[in-house]
C-alpha positions as CSV (number, residue, x, y, z in Angstrom):
1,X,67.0,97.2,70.6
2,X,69.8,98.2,73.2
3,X,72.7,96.0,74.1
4,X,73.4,95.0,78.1
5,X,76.6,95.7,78.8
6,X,78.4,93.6,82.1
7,X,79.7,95.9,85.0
8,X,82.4,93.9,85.6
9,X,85.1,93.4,83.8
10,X,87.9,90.9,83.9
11,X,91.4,91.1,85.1
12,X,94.8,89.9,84.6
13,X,96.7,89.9,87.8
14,X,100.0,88.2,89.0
15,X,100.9,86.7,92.0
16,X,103.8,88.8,94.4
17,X,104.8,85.4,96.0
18,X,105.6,82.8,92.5
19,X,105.0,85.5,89.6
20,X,102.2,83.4,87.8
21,X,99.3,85.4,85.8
22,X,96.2,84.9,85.5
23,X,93.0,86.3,84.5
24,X,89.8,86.5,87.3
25,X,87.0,88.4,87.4
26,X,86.7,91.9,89.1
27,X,83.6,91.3,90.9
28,X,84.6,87.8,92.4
29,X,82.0,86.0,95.0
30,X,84.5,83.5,96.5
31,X,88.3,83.9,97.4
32,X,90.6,83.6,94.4
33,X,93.9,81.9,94.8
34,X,97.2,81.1,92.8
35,X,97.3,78.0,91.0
36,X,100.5,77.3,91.6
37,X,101.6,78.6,95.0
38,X,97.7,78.7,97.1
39,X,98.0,82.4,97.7
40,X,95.1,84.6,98.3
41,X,94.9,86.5,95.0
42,X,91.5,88.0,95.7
43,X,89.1,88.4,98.2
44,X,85.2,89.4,98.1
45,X,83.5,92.2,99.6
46,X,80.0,91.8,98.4
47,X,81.2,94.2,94.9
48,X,83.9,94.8,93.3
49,X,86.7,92.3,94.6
50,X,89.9,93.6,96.9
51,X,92.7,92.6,94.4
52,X,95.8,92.1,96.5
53,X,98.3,90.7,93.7
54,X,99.0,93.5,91.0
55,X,96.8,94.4,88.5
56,X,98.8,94.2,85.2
57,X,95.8,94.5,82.5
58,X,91.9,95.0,82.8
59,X,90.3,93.2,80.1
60,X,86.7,94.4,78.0
């Protein structure tokens, strides 16, 4: 019996505007935004997400 592994992986990123972390997924469907501050953290494009915060650990 083989295992499924998922194709996307998760992500820590932080916000350039208020410095908060937070963890989304790489592959996100709907626009991701700061908790604290409302900025755009991530935006879809039907596969892998455009990050536009920095990427400071991809988590397995």
């Amino acid at each position: 019996m083989t295992t499924v592994e998922p194709k996307g992986k998760f992500i820590k990123v932080r916000c350039s505007k208020c410095k908060n972390e937070q963890i989304t997924f790489g592959k996100t469907t709907t626009e991701v935004k700061c908790l604290v501050c409302g900025k755009e953290l991530c935006e879809p494009t039907g596969g892998k997400s455009r990050v536009k915060a920095r990427i400071l650990e991809v988590l397995n």
